[in-house]
C-alpha positions in Angstrom: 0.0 0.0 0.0 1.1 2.9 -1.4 2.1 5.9 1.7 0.7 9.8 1.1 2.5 12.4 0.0 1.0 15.2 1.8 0.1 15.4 5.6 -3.1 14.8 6.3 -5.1 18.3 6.9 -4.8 17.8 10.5 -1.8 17.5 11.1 -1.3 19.9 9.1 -3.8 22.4 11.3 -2.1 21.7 14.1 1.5 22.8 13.4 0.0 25.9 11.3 -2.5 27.4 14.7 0.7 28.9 16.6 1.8 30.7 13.1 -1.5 32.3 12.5 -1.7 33.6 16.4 1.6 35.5 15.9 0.7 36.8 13.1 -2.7 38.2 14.2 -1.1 39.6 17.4 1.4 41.4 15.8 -1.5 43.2 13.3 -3.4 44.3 16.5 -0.2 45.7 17.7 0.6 47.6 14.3 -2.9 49.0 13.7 -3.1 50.0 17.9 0.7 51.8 17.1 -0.8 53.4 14.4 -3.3 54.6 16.1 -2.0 56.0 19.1 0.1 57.8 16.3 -3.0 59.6 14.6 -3.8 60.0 17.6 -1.1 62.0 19.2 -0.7 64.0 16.6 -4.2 65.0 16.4 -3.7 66.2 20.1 -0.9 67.9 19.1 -2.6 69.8 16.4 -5.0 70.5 18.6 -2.9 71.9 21.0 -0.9 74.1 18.6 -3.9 75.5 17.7 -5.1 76.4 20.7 -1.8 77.6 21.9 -2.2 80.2 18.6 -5.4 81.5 19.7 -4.2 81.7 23.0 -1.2 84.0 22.0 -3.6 85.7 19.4 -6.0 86.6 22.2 -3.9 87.6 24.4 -2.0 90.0 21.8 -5.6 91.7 21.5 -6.1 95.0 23.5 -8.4 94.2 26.0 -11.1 96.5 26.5 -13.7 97.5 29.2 -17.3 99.0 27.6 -20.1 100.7 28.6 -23.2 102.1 27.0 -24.7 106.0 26.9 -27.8 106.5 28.9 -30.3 108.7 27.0 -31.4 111.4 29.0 -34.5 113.1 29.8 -36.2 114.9 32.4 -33.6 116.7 34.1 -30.1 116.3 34.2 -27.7 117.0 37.3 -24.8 119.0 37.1 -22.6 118.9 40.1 -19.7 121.2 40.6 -17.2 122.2 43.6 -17.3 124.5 45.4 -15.7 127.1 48.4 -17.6 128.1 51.4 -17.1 131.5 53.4 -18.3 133.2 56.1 -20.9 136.0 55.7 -18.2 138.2 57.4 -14.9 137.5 57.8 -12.3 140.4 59.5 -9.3 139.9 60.4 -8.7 142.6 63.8 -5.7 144.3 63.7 -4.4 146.8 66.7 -5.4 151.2 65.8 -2.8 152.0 68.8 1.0 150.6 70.2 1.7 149.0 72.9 1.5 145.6 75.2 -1.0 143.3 75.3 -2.7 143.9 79.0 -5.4 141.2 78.8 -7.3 139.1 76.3 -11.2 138.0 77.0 -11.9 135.8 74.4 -10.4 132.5 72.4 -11.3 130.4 69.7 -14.7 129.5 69.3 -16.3 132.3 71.2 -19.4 133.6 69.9 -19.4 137.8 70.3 -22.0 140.2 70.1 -20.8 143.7 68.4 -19.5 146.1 70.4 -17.9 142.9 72.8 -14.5 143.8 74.7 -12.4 141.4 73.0 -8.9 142.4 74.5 -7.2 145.4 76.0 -3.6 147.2 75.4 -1.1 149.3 77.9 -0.7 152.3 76.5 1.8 154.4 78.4 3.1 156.2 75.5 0.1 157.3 74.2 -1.2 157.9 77.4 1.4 160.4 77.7 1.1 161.8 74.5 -2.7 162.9 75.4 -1.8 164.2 78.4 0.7 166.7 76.6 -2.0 167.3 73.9 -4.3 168.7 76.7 -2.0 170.6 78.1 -1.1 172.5 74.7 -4.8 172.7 74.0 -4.7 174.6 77.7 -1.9 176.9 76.7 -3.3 177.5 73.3 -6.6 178.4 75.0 -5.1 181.0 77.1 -3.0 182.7 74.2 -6.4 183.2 72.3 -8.3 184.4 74.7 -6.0 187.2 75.9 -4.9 187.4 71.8 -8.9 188.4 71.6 -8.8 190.7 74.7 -6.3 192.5 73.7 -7.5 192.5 70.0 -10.7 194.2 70.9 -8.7 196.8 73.1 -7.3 197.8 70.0 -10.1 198.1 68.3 -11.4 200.4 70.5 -8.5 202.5 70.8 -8.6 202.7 66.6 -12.0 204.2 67.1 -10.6 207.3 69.0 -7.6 207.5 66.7 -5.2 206.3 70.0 -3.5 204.0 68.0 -3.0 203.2 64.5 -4.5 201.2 62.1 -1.6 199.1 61.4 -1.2 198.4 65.0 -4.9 197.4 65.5 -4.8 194.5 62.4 -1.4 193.0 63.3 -3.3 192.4 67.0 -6.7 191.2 65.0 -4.1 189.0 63.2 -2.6 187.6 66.0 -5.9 186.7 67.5 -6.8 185.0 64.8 -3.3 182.9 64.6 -3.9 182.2 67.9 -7.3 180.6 67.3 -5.8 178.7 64.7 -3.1 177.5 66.9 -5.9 176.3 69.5 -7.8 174.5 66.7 -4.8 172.9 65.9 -3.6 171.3 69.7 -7.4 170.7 70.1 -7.7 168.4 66.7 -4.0 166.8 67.6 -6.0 166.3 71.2 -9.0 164.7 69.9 -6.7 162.2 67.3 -5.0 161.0 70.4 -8.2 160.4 72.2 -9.0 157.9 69.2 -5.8 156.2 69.6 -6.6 156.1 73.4 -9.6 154.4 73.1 -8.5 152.2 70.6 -6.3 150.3 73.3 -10.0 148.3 73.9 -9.8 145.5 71.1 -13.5 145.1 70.0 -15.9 143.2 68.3 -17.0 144.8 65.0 -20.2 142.3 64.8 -21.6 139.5 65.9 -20.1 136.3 65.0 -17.7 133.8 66.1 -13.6 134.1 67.0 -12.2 131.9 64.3 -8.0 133.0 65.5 -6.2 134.4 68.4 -2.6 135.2 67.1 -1.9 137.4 70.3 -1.0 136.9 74.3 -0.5 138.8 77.4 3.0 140.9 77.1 3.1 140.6 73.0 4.3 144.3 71.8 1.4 145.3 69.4 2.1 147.5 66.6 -0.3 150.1 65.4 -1.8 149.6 61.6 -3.6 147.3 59.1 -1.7 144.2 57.6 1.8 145.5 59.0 1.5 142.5 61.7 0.1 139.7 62.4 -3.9 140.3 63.2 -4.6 140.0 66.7 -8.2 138.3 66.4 -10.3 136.5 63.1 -14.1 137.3 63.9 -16.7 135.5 61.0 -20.2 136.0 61.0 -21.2 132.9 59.6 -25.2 132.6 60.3 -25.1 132.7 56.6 -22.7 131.4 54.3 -21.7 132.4 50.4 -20.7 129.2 48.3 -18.9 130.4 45.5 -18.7 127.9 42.4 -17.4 128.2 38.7 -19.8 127.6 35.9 -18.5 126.3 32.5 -20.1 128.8 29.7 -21.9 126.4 28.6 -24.3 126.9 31.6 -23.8 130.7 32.3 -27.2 131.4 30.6 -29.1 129.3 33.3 -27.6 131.3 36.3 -30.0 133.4 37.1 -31.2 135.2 40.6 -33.2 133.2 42.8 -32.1 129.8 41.6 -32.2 127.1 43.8 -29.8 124.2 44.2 -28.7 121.4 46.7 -25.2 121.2 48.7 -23.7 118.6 49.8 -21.1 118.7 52.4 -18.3 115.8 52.8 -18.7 116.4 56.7 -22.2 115.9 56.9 -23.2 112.3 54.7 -27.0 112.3 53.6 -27.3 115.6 54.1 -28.4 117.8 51.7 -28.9 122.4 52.1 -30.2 124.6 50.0 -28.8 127.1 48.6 -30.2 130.3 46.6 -28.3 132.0 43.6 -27.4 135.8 44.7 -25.4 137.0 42.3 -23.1 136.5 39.5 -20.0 138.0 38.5 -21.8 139.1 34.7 -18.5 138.2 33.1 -16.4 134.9 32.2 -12.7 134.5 33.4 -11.0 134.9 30.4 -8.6 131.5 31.2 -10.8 129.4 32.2 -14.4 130.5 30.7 -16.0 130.1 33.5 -18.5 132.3 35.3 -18.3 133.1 39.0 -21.5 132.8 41.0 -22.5 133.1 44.7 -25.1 131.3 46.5 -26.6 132.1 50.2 -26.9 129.2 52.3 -28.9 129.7 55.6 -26.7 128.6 58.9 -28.3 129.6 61.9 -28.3 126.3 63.6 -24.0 127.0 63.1 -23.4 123.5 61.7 -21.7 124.4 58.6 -18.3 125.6 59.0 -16.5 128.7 56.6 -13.8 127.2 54.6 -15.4 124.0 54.1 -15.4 122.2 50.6 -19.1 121.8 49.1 -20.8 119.7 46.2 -22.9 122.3 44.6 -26.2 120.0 42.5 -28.2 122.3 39.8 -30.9 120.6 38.3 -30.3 121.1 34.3 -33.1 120.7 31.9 -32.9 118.6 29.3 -33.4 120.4 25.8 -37.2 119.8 24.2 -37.5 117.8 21.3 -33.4 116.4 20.8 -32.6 113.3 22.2 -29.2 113.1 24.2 -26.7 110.6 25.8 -25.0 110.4 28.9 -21.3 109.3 28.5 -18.8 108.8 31.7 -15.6 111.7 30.4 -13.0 108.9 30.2 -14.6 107.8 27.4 -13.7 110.9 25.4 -10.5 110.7 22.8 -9.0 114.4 21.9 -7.7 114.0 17.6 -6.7 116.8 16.2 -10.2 116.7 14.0 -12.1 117.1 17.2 -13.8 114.7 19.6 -14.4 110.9 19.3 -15.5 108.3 20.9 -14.4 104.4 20.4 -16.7 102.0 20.1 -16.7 98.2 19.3 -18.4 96.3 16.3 -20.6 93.1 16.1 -17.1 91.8 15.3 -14.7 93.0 18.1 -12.8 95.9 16.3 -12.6 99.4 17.0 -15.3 102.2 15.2 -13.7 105.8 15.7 -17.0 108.2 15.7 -17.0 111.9 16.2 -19.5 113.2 18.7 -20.6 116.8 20.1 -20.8 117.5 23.8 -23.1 119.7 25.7 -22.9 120.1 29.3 -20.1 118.7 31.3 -21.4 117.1 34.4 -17.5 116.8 35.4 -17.7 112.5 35.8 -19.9 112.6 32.4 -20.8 114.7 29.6 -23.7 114.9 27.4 -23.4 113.6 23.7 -25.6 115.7 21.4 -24.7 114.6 18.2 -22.4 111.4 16.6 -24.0 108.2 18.7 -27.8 106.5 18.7 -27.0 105.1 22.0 -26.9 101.1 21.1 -23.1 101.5 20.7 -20.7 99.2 23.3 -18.3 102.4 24.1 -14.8 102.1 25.4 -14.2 103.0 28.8 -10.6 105.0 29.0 -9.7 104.2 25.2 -6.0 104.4 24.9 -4.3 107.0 23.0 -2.9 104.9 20.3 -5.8 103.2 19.3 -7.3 103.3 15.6 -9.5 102.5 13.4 -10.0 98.6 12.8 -7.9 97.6 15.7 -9.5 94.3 17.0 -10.1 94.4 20.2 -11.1 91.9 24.2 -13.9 92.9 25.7 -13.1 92.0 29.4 -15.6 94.0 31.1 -18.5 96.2 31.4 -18.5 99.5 32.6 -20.5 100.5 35.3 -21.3 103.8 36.8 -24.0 106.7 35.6 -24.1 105.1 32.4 -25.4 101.8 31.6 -23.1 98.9 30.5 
């Protein structure tokens, strides 16, 4: 019997199983390499990417934006200002001398007429004295100047003496006269200075200064020293602010408006317009107005720094924004604002102000209000410029 010449298919599976497994395990591992390749660098493609809008986003300005607020009604414009007393006078000495006593200090309230220190005057004591004496002597000389002046008058009439003789003793009488008029002025002038050694009140108010003590040498005279006392009548108060031109038309007497005092929080006073200075500083085109404020309670103080509020109308039949000022940019073809597009780059637009409100400023003309407007804008910025919109702006207007 003839033997095969091929294994049977057995035999044949069995040495051939332990080939295949290799071979099928090393595929799986090929096709896993090659995809952990792919996949790494889709990772890494991924990251590059995000890397470059990482750096592209961070190489944008970022930007904070706010909106305008149309306004309507009234408007408030707010504006510093400088409180003073009433009265304010500084008290300087009339007379020379020592200061004998003082009555008052700081803080004192006076009435008019109120002994507010005294002086030693021993010079001018002595000087009065001699001035009454001369005015003595100088009454004696004319009255026996006019005794012996009508003597001679008489004695004309009989032809006793002469003419000549008669008017030089009519002449000397009235020298003499002269002469007393004279010591009697120079007497009365030193009784001024003599009674100017009592320091007074000139009104009623408070002492706001004491620049003198017992024993300080006073000098006679107005601004040559140092004042002895600071009286201020401050029942009422002036508040003096600068209006911009823009609202010198509105200042008129009789206008009212609310202060507000940094001293006194939640507190508001009125205060009525007085006067105006009818003329704009030439520098700074503003116009200087006074307003009255009523003090009797005494609880405002002169010197004190005030917020002054006016209530502005707004103007009939033209619609207006309210923008905060750091929004403004100065080019040398006027005023813009910057604003940013539906696509995150800058829009340059030119706008007209009205009143200045000092932290805003009315937009008349150049914006419809639905703009996103950039809060301080930087100087360099332009056209186009893509720009990060990081925050809102918040404040008076609405972001």
């Amino acid at each position: 019997m003839d033997q095969p010449l091929h294994p049977t298919p057995p035999e044949a599976l069995k040495r051939a199983g332990p080939a295949r497994t290799v071979t099928r395990i090393a595929a799986v591992l090929a096709v896993g390499a090659l995809v952990l390749v792919a996949w790494s660098l889709i990772d890494a493609h991924r990251a590059a990417a995000q890397l470059r809008s990482d750096m592209q986003a961070q190489a944008l300005t970022s930007v904070a934006v706010t909106r305008a607020e149309p306004l309507t009604g009234h408007s408030d414009l707010v504006l510093p200002g400088n409180v003073q007393a009433n009265y304010e006078a500084p008290i300087y000495a009339r007379t020379s001398g020592y200061l004998k006593h003082w009555f008052v200090d700081i803080g004192a309230r006076v009435k008019a007429g109120q002994l507010l220190a005294e002086i030693d005057t021993p010079e001018v004591d002595q000087q009065l004295r001699q001035a009454e004496a001369d005015v003595a002597t100088a009454e004696a000389n004319a009255r026996i100047a006019r005794i012996t002046a009508d003597r001679w008058r008489d004695l004309l009439k009989s032809d006793s003496v002469s003419k000549q003789d008669a008017d030089e003793k009519q002449s000397q009488a009235a020298s003499m006269e002269a002469t007393l008029k004279s010591a009697a002025a120079n007497r009365d002038r030193l009784h001024e200075l003599h009674s100017f050694k009592r320091i007074v009140a000139p009104f009623d108010g408070v002492v706001t200064a004491r620049e003198t003590d017992i024993g300080q040498l006073i000098n006679a005279g107005s601004g040559t020293g140092p004042e002895l006392f600071r009286v201020a009548d401050n029942h009422r108060l002036r508040l003096y602010v600068r209006v911009p031109q823009t609202y010198a038309a509105m200042m008129r007497p009789d206008l009212m408006a609310s202060v507000v005092f940094p001293d006194r929080p939640g507190m508001h006073y009125d205060a009525r317009l007085a006067r105006t200075a009818d003329a704009l500083d030439a520098t700074s085109r503003t116009l200087l107005a006074e307003l009255i404020v009523d003090n009797k309670s005494g609880e405002l103080l002169p010197g004190a720094y005030a917020e002054v509020h006016f209530k502005v109308p707004a103007d009939a039949g033209l619609t207006t924004f309210r923008l905060p000022s750091n929004t403004l940019l100065f080019r040398g073809d006027g005023l813009h604002v910057a604003t940013v597009d539906a696509s995150g780059h800058v829009a340059l637009k030119a706008v007209e102000i009205g009143r200045d409100y000092g932290a805003a400023v009315e937009i008349v003309r150049g914006i419809t209000g639905a703009e996103r407007v950039i809060l301080s804008p930087p100087d360099s910025i332009t056209e186009g410029t893509a720009v990060r919109v990081v925050a809102a702006g918040s404040g008076s207007a609405r972001s």
